[in-house]
N, C-alpha and C positions, 0 to 999 in steps of 0.2 A: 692248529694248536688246540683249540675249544674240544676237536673230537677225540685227539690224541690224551689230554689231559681227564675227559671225561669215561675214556674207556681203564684208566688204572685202577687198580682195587684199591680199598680203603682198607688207613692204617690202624684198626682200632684195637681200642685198650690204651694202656698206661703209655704207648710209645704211638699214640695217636700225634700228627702233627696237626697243630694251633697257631695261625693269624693273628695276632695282635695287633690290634687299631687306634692309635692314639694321637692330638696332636698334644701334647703335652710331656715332653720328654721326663720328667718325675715317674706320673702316673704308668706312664708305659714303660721305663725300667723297673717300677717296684711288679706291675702285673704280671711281669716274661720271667724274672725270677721268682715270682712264689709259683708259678705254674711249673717251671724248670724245677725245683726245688720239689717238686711232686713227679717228676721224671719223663714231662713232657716233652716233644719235641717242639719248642717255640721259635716262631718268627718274627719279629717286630718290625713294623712299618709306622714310619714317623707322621701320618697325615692318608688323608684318600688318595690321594694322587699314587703314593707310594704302593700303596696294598691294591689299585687295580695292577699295578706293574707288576706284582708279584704273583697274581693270580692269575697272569698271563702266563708266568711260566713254572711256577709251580704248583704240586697238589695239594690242598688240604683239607682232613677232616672236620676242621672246626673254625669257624672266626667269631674273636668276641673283639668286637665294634665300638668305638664312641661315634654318638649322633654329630654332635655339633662342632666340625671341623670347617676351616677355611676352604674355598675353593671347590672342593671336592668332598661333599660331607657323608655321613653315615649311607643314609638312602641311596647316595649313588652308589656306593661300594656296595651293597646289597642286592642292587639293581646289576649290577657286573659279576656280582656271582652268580646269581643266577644263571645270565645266559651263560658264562664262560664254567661253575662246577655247578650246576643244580644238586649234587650228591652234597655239599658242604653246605655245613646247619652252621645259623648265626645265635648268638648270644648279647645283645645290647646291653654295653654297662656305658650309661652315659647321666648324667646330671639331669638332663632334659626330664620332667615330671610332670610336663602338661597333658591332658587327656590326647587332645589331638597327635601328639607326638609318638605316644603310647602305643596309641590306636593304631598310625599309620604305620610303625615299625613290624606291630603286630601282622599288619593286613599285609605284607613285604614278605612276610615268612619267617623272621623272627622267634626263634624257639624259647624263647627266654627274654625276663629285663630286670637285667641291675642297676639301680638305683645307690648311684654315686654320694656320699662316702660308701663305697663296700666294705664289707666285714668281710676278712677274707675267709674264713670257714665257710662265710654261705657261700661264695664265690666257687668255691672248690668243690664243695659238694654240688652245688649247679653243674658246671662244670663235666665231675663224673658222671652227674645222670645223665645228660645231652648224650654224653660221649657212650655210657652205658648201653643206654632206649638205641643210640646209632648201631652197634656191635650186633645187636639180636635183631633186627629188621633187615629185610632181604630190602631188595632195590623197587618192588612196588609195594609193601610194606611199608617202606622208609618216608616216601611222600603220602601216606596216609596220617601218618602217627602225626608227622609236623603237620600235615594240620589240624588233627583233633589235640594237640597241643596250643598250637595256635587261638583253636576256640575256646579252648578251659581256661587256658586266662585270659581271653579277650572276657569269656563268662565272669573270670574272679575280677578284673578288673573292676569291669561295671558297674557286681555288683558291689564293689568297694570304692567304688568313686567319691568323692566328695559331694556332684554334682548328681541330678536326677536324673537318667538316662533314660528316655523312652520312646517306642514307633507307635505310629497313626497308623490307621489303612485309609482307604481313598477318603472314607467320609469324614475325616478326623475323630474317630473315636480309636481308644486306647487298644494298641495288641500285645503290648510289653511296657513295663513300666518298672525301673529297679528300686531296691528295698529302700535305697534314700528316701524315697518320699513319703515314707513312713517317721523318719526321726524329722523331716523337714517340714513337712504339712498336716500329718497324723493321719495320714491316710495307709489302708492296708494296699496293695499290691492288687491284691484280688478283686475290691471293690472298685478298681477304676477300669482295669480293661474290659470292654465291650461299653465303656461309657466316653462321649463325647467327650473331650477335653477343654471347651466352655465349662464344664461342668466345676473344673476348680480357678478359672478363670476371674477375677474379681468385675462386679459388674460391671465398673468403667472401662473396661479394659476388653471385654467381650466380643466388639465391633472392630477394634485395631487389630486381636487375634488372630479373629477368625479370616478377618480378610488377608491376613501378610502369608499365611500358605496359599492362597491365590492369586498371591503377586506373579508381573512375572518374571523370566530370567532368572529361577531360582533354579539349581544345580547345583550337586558336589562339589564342586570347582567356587562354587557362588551360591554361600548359600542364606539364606535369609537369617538376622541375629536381630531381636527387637527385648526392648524392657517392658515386663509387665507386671501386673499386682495378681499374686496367686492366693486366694483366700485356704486357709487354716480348716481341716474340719470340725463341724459342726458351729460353727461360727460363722459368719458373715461380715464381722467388723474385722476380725483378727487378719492381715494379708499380710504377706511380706510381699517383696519385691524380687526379681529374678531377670538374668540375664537367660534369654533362649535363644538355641541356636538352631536350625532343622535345615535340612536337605533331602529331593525327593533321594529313593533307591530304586533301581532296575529290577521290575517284580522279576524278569529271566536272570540277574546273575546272582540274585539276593541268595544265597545256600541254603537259609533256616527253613525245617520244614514242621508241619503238625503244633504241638501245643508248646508254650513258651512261660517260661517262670512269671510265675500271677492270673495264668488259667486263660492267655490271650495267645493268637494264634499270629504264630509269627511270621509263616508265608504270607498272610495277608498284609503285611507292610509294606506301606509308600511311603512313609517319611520316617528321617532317625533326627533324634536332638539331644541335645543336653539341656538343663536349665540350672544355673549360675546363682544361687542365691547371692545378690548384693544388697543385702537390706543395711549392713551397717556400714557398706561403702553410701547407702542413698542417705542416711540418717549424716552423718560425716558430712557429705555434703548440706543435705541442710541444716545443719548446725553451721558451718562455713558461711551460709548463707544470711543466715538467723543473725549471726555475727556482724560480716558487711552489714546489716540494714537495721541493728536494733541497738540498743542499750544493753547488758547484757545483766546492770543490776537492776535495774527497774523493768527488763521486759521492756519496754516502750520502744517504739521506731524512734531512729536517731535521726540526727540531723540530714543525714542524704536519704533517708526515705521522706521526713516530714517534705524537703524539697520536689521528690518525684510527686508526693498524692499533691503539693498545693499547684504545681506547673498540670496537671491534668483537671484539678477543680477550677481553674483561673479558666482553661478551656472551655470548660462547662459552662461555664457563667458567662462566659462573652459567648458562647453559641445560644444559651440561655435568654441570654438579658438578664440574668441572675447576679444577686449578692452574694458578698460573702465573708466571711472575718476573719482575720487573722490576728490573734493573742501574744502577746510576750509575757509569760508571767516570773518574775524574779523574787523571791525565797524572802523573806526579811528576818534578819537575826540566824541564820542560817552558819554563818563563818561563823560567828561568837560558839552557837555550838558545839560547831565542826572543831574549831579550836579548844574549847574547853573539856569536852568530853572524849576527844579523841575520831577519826576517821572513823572506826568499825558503828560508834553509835551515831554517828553523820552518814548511812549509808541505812544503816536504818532508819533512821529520819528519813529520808526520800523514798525508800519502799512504803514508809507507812503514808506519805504526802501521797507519792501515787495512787495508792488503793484509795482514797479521799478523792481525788481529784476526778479519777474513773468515773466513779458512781452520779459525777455529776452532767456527764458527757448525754448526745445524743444518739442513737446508732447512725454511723457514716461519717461520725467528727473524727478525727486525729488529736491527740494527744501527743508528742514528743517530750524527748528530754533533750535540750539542746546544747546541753553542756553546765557540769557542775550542779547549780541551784537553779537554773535557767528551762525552763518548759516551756513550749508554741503548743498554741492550738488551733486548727484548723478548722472552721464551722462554715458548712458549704452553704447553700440554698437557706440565706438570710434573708428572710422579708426587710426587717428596718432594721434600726440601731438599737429597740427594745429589746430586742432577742437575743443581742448580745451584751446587752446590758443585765438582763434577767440571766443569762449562764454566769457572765463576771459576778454579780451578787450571791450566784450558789457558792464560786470556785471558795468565793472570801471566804462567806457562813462556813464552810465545809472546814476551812484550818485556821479556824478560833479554839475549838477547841484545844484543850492541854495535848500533847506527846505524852505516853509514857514508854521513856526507855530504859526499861531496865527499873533500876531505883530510881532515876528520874523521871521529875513532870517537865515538862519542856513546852515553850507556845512560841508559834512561829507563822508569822503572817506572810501576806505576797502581796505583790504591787504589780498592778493589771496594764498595761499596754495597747489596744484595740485601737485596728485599721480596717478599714473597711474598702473593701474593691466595690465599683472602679474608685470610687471618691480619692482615697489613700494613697492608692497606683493601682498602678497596671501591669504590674508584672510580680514574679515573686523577691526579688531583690527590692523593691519596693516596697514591696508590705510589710516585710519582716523588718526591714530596717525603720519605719515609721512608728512600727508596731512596738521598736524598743525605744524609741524616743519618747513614745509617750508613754511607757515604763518607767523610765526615768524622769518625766516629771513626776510620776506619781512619787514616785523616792526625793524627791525633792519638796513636796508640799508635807511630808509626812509617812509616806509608806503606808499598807494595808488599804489600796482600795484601786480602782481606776480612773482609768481616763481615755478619752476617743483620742485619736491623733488630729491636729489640725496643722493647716500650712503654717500657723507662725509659730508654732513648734521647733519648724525648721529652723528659724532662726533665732529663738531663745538656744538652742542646740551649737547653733556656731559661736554665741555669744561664751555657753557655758564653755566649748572647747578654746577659747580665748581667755577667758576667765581662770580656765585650768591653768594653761600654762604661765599667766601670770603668778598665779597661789604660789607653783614652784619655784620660781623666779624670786617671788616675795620670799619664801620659807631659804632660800640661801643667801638674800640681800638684807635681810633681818630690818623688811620693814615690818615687821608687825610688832606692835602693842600691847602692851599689857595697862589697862585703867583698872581705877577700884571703887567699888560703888559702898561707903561705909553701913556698916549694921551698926543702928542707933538705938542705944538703948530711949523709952517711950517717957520714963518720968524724969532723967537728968540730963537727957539729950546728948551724952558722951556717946563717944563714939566706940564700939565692944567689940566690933569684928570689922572687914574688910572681905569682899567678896571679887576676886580676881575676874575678870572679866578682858577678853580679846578683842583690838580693835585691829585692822588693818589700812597703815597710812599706803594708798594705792597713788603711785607716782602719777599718771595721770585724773582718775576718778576721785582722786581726795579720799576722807576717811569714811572707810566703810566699816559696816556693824556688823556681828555675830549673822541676822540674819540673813547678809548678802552674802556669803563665800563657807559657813559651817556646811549647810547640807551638800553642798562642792565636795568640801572638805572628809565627810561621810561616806558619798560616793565610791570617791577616788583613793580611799583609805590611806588618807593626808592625815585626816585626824588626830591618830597616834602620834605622829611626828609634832603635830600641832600642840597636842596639850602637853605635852613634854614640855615643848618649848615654855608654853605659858608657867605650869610648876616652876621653871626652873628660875627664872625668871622672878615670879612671886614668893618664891622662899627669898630670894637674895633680897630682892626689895624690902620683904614684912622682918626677915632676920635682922636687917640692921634697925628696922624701929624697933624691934622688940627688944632688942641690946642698947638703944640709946634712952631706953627708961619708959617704954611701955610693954612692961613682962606680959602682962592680960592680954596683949591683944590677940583676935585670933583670927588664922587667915581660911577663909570660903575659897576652895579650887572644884570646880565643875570637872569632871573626869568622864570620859568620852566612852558607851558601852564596850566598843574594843578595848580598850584597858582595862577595866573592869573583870571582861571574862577571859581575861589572857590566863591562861596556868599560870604565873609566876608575875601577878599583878601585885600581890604584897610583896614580893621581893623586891622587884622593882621599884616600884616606891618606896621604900623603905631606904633604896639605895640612893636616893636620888636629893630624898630629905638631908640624908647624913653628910652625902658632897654639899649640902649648900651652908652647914651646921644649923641646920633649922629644927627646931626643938618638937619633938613627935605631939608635943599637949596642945600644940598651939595650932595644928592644922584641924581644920574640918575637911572631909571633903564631901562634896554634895553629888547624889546618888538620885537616878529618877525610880519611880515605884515597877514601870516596865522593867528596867534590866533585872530589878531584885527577882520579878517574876517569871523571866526566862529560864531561869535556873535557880528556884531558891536555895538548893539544899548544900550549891558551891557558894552561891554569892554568901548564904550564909554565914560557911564555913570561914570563904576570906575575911568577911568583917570582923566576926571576932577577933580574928589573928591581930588585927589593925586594932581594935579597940583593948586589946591587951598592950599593945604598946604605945597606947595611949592618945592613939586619934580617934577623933570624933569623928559621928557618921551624922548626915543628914540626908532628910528626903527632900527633895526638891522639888516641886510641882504639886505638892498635894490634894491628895483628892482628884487629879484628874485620869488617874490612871488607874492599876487595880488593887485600889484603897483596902487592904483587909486587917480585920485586928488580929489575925492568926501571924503574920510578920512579925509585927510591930512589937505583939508577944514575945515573940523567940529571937529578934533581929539585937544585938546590943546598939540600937538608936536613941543619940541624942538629943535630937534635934528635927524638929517637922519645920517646913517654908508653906505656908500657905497661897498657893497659886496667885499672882495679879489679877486673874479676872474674877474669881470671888472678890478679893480686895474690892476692886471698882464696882460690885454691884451692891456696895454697902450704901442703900440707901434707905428712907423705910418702906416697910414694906415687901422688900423686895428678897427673890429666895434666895440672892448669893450670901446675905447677912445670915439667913438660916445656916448657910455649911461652914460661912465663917465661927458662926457660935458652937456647932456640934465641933468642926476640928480642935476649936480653942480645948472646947468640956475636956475632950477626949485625952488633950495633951496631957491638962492639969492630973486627970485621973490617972496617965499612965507615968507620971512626973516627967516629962518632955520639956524642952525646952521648946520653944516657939517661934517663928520670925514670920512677920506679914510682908509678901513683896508688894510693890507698888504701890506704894501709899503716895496719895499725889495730894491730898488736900486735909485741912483743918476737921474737919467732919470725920474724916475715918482715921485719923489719928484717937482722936476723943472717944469713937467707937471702940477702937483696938484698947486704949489702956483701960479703956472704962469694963471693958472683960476680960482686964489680966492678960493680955500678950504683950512683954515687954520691950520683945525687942522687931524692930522695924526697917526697911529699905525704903525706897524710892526716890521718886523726883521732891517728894517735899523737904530734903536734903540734899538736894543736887542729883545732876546723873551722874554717871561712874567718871572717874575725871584721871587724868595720869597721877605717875608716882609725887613729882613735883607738888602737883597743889595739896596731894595728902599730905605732904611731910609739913605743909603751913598750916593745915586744919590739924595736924597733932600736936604743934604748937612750936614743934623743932626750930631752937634759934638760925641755925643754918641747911643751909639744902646739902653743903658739901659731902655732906652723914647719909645720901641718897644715890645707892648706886643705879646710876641710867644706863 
């Protein structure tokens, strides 16, 4: 059949018969009628299978081919014509657009490749040329032309690849190299053949190059594909990255003879490749990477790298005999921020904390961000506990300073954590965990400073997480208290205000005080809930004396910094007064000089609003914080408290009577009203009025006592007038 069919003449021209190859029955009905449609003689075969059958028994001038068919794909059919018409030219229109596919189609015989969606004029005109260039070629003509067709687009291909195409000779220097490498490396064509190909090799990468062409088992069949960094010319730093791929060639069947575009000689080639630029697949990937293991707004290694570097230093150190510390540091006033100013400038807050933080590091420490306001730090090869006592004392120093964000100033401390291996533990579940326990005492004594971890840490820890769930227990069983500790005026001894004050009746531990369960309370962000309660509470109580015939009187509520810098802190109270009909003139509320100074320029803004409707501001704690007359100036403050422990160091001589006399000056001068706390004795009573501050607290009037015994010290003939 093969000699029978090969000895027929060919039908060429316009009524040439055409093979059509498709599995896709759309594509192959629209192809057989535009070619029909131009007055072909067409055949259509539904898959490979079908068109080797046809070419078993019939002749034809021409077959245009899809590669990628089921079972029986393009190449075989290719490979079946040949033995069976060698006189019949192929044309690949197939989707397939990878180099190798390209390539291999071409090197099959292949006179052409279309490249699926086709346009069909180019198709056509394709087409007629094959069919044309076949008409005017005798029969050893014919197998010449296909394959100097063959070679001129294997040529245009090349040199239109994407990829860098290029052959070695034996000694790996350059005998061809195409024009890519020019828009990819900036290199000329010219300048690399006759030069080793280490030559744009980046120097890491030199020694894994040069060796993988002398691997072995390399073969067309198998051929070696390695990533490497190809340096940019005239630079050294500039490389990308590239995927290569090379295979030796048979110097006997290699065809190319004499000199080859870029002035290198092409018979002398032993290996062919391509090279792949994947620089922004490598980049992708390590951004991917970057990702997994970092933070991605501070930069900083996250929580599962902080865990890999301390599980490899914990190593070190026990092969060692080495120290080493492990940090928790936790943000103070950071939420207030975050909350008041909005997310976008709590994110700059931490960029700017981090850059602080950095400069204080050693080379080889870790820094993480381990969630939210929360940083670990890792300090390998600790001699003792000064060493990390000396970095905790920088971290502090370092964020004393103001923030500025934007228009705001901002200050925002942290509270230090330090465990130390092996003392602390032994592992990293251990450290870290110790590490924040004793974070959390610091937050508990105060905030803004550290502390080492110790074992009975551990168990003020179980205490506090028992203590917690009592609080909540407490805050919906409504054991908690409200007392009032009166403000006395100094020369008629009446009694001018009431200062609400929190107790907690604890079913088994009896009555505890502010200082047993508030910083709990702080913590666990109870607080809010908590001074709610107490306001609500103290309006109703001080509302009905102030309606039973003490108009003056005025009620002192302590307000917790989360209130304070809530966005809708005057709303809220405001709303909270009018549910209880508690009169706006008669509240104070008391203010310590830190909140005013986390944010002066909102707290400012809320107090006025407050002091237009008629509540009073007072500073609580005076002088112990950051006392400035630039506030006091622009703040609408009524009212200064001067601190208890100035009060108690009113003796003579002595320099607390000094700050007690400049706060009084200060008052009078800026017309402030005045309150000394803790006055406990006959002595500083006499001092306080003998310098004009008239109005006073403390034990030398009793401690703060329930609503009950008030309503007998204001003289109330019956208690029934007292809601409990």
């Amino acid at each position: 059949m093969a000699s029978e069919l090969a000895d027929q003449p060919f039908s060429y021209g316009l009524t040439a018969h055409i093979l059509v190859v498709d599995d896709e029955p759309r594509l192959l009905t629209t192809l057989a009628s535009l070619l029909r449609d131009r007055g072909y003689q067409v055949t259509e075969a539904s898959g490979g299978a079908k068109a080797c059958e046809l070419v078993n028994s019939q002749h034809f001038d021409l077959a245009l081919l899809d590669l990628r068919m089921p079972e029986v794909d393009g190449f075989d059919v290719m490979a079946h014509l040949t033995d069976i018409q060698p006189d019949c030219g192929t044309i690949v229109v197939s989707g397939e657009s990878s180099f190798n596919a390209v390539s291999r189609a071409l090197r099959r015989g292949a006179l052409d490749y279309i490249r699926k969606p086709f346009d069909p004029e180019e198709l056509l005109a394709t087409v007629e040329s094959v069919i044309g260039q076949q008409s005017l070629m005798k029969a050893h003509e014919h197998v010449q032309m296909r394959l100097e067709k063959s070679e001129a687009l294997h040529r245009y291909i090349v040199n239109s690849s994407p990829d860098i195409v290029f052959m070695l000779d034996d000694h790996g220097h350059f005998c061809f190299v195409n024009s890519k490498v020019e828009s990819l490396l900036g290199y000329q064509p010219t300048e690399l053949c006759g030069r080793h190909f280490r030559h744009i090799l980046d120097d890491r990468d030199v020694a894994r190059g040069t060796y993988a062409l002398k691997g072995p088992n390399i073969t067309a069949d198998n051929p070696r594909t390695l990533e490497v960094r190809l340096k940019t010319r005239g630079s050294r730093r500039a490389t990308r990255h590239f995927e290569v791929t090379a295979f030796p060639v048979d110097p006997q069947t290699w065809p190319h003879a004499g000199a080859t575009h870029g002035g290198g000689n092409g018979k002398a080639a032993r290996y062919y490749g391509t090279a792949r630029d994947v620089t922004e697949r490598k980049e992708a990937e390590a951004f991917i990477n970057f990702q997994a293991y970092h933070d991605l707004l501070t930069r900083l290694p996250n929580r599962a790298l902080f865990k890999d570097r301390l599980e490899l230093a914990i190593t070190h150190a026990s092969r060692e005999e080495q120290k080493l510390a492990v940090m928790f540091l936790d943000l103070d006033r950071f939420k207030v921020i975050n909350d008041t100013l909005g997310h976008a400038m709590g994110d700059r807050l931490l960029q700017a904390v981090t850059q602080r933080l950095e400069k204080c590091l050693r080379k080889g420490d870790t820094l993480s961000r381990f969630g939210g306001d929360e940083f670990t730090l890792l300090l390998p090869s600790m001699h003792n506990h000064d060493d990390a006592k000396q970095i905790a004392k920088k971290l502090i120093n370092a964020l004393r300073a103001p923030f500025q964000l934007g228009d705001h100033e901002v200050f925002v401390g942290v509270s230090i954590g330090i465990a130390i291996y092996p003392e602390a533990g032994v592992n990293m579940d251990q450290l870290i965990q110790n590490a924040d326990i004793a974070m959390y005492h610091v937050k508990g004594k105060g905030k803004d400073g550290y502390r080492f971890y110790s074992e009975s840490m551990s168990i003020d820890t179980a205490n506090r997480l028992n203590l917690e769930r009592d609080l909540r227990r407490g805050l919906e069983r409504d054991e908690l208290r409200v007392f009032y500790q009166p403000q006395v005026c100094s020369t008629t001894n009446r009694i001018v205000g009431l200062e609400a004050l929190v107790r907690w009746q604890h079913p088994e531990r009896g009555l505890l005080y502010p200082r047993d369960f508030l910083p709990l309370a702080e913590e666990t962000k109870l607080i809010g809930q908590l001074s709610e309660w107490v306001l609500d509470q103290a309006c109703q109580d001080v509302g009905q004396w102030i309606r039973s015939g003490h108009s003056d009187l005025r009620l002192a509520v302590n307000l917790s910094p989360i209130q304070v810098e809530h966005p809708r802190f005057v709303e809220t109270l405001m709303q909270r007064v009018k549910a209880r009909n508690f009169p706006a003139s008669n509240l104070e509320i008391e203010i310590t000089e830190n909140v005013i100074m986390t944010d002066l320029e909102q707290i400012s803004q809320k107090l006025r609003e407050l002091a237009a409707l008629g509540v009073r501001i007072a500073i609580d704690d005076f002088g112990t914080g950051y006392s400035s007359l630039n506030y006091l100036h622009r703040l609408p403050i009524h009212t200064l408290k001067v601190d208890q422990s100035f009060v108690k160091a009113i003796r003579s001589g002595d320099d607390g009577a000094c700050i007690v006399n400049a706060i009084v000056a200060m008052a009078h001068g800026l017309k402030l009203e005045i309150v000394a706390e803790g006055v406990e004795t006959d002595e500083q009573l006499k001092y306080l009025r003998d310098l004009g501050c008239h109005q006073v607290q403390g034990f030398f009037y009793g401690p703060a006592r329930p609503a009950a015994d008030i309503c007998k010290s204001l003289g109330q003939a019956t208690a029934q007038a007292v809601a409990f």
